[in-house]
VMD Tcl script that builds the backbone (N, CA, C; Angstrom):
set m [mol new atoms 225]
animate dup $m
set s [atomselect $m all]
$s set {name element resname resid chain x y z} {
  {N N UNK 1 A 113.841 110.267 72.739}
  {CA C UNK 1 A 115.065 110.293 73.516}
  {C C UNK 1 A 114.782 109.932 74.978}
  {N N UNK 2 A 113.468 110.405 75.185}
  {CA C UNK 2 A 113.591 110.156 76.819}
  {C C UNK 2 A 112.540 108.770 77.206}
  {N N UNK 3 A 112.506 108.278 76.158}
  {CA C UNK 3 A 112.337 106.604 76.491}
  {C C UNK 3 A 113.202 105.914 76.511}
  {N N UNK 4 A 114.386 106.153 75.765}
  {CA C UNK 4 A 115.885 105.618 75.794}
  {C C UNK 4 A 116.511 106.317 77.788}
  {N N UNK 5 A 116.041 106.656 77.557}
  {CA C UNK 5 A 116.825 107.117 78.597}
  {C C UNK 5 A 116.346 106.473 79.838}
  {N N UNK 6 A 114.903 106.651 79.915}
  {CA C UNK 6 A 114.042 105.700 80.740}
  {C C UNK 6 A 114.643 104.064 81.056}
  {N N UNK 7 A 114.964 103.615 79.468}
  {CA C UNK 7 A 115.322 102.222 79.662}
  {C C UNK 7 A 116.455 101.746 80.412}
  {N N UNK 8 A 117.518 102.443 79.945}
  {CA C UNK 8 A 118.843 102.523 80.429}
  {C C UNK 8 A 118.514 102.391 82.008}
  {N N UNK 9 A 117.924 103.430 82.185}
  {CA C UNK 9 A 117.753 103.737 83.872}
  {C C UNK 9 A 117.459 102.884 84.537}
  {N N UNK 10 A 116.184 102.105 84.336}
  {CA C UNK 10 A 115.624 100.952 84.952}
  {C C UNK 10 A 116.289 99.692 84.419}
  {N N UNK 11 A 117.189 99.406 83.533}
  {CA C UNK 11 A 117.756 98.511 82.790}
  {C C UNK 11 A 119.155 97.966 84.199}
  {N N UNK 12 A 119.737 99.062 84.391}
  {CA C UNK 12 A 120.644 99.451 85.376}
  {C C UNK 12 A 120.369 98.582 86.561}
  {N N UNK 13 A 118.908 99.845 87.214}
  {CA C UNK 13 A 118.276 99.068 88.441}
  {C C UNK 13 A 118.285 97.139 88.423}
  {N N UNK 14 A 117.176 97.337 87.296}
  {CA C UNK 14 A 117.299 95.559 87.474}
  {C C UNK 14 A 118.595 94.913 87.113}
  {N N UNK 15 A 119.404 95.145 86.565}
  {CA C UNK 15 A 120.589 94.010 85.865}
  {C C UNK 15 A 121.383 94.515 87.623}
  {N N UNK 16 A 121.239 95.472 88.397}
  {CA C UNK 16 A 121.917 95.209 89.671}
  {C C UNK 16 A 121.350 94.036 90.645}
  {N N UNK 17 A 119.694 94.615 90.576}
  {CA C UNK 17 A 119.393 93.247 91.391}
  {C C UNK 17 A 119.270 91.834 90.694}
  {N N UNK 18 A 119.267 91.575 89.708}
  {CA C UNK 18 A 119.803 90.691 88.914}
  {C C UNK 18 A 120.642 90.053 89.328}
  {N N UNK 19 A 122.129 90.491 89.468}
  {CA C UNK 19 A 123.222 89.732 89.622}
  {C C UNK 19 A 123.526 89.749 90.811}
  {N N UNK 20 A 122.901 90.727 91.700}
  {CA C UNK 20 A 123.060 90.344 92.990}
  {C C UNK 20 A 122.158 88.890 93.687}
  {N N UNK 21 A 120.647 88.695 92.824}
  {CA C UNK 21 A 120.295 87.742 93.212}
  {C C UNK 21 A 120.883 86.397 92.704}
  {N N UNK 22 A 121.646 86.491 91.512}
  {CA C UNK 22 A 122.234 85.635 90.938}
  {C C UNK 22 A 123.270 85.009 91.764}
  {N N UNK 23 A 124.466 85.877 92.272}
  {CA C UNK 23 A 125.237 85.761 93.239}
  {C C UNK 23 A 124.560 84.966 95.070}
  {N N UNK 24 A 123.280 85.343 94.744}
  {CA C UNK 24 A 122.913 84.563 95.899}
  {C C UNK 24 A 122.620 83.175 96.081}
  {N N UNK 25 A 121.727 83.178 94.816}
  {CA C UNK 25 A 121.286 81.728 94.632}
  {C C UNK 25 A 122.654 80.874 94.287}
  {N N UNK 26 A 124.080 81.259 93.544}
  {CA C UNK 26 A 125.073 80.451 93.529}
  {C C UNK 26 A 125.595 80.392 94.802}
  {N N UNK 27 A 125.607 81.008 95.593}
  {CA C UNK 27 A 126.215 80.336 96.902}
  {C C UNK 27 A 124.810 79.603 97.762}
  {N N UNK 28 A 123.900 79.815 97.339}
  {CA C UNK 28 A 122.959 78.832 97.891}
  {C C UNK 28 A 122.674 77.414 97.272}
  {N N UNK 29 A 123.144 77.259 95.797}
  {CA C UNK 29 A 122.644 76.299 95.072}
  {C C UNK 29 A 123.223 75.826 94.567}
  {N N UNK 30 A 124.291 76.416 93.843}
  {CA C UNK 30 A 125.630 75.877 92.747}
  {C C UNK 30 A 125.335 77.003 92.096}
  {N N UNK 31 A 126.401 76.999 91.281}
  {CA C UNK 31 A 126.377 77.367 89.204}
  {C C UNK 31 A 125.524 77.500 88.435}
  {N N UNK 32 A 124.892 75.736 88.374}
  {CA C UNK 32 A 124.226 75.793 87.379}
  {C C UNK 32 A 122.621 76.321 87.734}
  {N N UNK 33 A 121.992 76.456 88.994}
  {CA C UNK 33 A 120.692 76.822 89.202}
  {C C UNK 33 A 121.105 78.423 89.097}
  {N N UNK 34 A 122.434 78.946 89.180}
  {CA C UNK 34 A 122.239 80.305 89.172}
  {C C UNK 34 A 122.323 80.711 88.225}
  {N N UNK 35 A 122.708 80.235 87.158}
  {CA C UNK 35 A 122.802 80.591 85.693}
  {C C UNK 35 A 121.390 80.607 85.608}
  {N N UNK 36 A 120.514 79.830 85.356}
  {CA C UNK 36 A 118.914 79.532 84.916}
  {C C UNK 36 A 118.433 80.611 85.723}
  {N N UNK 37 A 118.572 81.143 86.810}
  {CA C UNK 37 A 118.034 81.980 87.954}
  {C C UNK 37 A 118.335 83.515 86.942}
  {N N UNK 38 A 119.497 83.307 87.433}
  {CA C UNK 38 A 120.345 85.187 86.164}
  {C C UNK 38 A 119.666 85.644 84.769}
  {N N UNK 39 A 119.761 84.080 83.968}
  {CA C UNK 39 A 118.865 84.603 82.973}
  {C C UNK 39 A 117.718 84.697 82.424}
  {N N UNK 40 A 116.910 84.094 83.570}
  {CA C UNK 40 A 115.759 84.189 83.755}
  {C C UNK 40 A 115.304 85.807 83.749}
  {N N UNK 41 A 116.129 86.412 85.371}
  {CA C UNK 41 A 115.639 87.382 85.509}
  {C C UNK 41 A 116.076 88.060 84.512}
  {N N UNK 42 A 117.164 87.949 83.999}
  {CA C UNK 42 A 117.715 89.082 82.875}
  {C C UNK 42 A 117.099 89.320 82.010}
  {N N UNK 43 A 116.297 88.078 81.118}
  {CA C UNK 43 A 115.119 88.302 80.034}
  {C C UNK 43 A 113.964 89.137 80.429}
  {N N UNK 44 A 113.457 88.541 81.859}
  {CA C UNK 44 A 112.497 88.984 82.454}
  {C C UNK 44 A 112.544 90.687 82.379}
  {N N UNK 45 A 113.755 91.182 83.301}
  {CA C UNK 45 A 114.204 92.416 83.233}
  {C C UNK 45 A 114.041 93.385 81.744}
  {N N UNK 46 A 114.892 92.360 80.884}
  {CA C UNK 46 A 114.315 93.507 79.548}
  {C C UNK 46 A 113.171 93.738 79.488}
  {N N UNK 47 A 112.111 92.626 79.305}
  {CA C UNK 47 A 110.693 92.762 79.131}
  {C C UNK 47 A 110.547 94.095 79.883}
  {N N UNK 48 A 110.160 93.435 81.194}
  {CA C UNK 48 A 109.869 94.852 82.100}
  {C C UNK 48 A 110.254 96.163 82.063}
  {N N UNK 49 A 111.737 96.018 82.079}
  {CA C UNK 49 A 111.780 97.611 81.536}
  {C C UNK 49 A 111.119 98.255 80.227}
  {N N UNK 50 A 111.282 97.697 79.721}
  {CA C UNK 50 A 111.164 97.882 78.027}
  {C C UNK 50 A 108.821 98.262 78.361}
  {N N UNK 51 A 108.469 97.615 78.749}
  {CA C UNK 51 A 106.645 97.773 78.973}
  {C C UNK 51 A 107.010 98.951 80.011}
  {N N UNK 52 A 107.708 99.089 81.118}
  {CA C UNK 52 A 107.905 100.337 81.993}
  {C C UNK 52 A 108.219 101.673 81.541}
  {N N UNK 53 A 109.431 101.938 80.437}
  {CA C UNK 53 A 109.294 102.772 80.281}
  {C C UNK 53 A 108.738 103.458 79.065}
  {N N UNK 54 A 108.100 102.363 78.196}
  {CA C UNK 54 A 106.629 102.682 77.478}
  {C C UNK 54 A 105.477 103.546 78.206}
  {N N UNK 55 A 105.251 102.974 79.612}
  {CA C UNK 55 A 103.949 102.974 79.936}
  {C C UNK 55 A 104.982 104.784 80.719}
  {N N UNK 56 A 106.022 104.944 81.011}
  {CA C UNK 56 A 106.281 106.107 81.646}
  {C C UNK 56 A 106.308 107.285 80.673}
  {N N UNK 57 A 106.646 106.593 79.303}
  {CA C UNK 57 A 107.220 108.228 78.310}
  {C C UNK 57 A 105.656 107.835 77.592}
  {N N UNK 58 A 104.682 107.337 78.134}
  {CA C UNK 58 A 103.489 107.372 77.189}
  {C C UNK 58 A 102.799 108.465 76.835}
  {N N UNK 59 A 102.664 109.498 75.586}
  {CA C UNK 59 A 102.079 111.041 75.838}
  {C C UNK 59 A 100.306 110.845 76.467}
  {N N UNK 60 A 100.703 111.888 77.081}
  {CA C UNK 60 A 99.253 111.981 77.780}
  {C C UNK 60 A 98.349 112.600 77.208}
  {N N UNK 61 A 97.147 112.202 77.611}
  {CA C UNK 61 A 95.688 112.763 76.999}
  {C C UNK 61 A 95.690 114.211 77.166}
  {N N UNK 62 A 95.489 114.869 76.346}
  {CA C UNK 62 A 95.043 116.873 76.293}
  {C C UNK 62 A 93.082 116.662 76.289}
  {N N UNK 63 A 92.742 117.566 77.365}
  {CA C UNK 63 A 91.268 117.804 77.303}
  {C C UNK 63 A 91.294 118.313 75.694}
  {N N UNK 64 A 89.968 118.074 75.037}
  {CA C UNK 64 A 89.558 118.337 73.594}
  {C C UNK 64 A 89.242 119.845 73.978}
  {N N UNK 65 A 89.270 121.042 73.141}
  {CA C UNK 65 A 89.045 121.598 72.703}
  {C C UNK 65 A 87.145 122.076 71.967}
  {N N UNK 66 A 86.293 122.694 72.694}
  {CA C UNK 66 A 85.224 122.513 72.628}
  {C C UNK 66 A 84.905 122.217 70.705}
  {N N UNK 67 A 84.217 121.693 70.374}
  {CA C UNK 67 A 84.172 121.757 68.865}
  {C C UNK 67 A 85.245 120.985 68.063}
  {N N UNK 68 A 86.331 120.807 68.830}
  {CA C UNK 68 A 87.259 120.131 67.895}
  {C C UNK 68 A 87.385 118.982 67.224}
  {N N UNK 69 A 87.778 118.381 66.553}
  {CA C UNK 69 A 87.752 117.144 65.751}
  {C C UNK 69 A 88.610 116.260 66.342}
  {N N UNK 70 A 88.177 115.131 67.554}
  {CA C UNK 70 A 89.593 114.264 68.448}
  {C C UNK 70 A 89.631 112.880 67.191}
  {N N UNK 71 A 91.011 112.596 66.810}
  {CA C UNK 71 A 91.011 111.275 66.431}
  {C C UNK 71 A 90.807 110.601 67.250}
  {N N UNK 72 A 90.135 109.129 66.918}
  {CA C UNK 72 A 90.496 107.936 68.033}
  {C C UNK 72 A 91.490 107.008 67.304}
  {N N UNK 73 A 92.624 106.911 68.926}
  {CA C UNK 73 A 93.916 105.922 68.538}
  {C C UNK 73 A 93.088 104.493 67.743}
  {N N UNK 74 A 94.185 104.409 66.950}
  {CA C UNK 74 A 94.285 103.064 65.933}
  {C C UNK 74 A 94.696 101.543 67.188}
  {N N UNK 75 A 93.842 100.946 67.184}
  {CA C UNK 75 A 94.260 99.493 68.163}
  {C C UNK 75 A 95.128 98.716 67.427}
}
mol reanalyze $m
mol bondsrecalc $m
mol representation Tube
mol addrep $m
């Protein structure tokens, strides 16, 4: 749940500066460079969030337990 929630959050952040930079480059460029510009970042944006709030809800390492049996993660 709280990787969903993570995403949303930062999903937000960027799709604001997103369309605010989008909005810039069309009054700097035209239409059509701001379209390519918007969804550029917009793809970009999922990616990123999506690896961000992986790497934020990632569970963290627990010190082992003297004697205990640690799996090692599967690559």
């Amino acid at each position: 749940m709280r990787l969903i929630v993570y995403f949303v959050a930062i999903m937000l952040v960027l799709n604001v500066a997103t369309v605010l930079l989008g909005f810039a480059v069309e009054k700097l460029f035209g239409p059509a460079v701001s379209l390519v510009v918007f969804l550029s970042l917009y793809f970009a944006a999922l990616w990123g969030a999506w690896v961000a709030s992986v790497w934020l809800t990632e569970p963290k390492v627990v010190a082992a337990i003297p004697g205990a049996v640690v799996a090692k993660p599967s690559v």
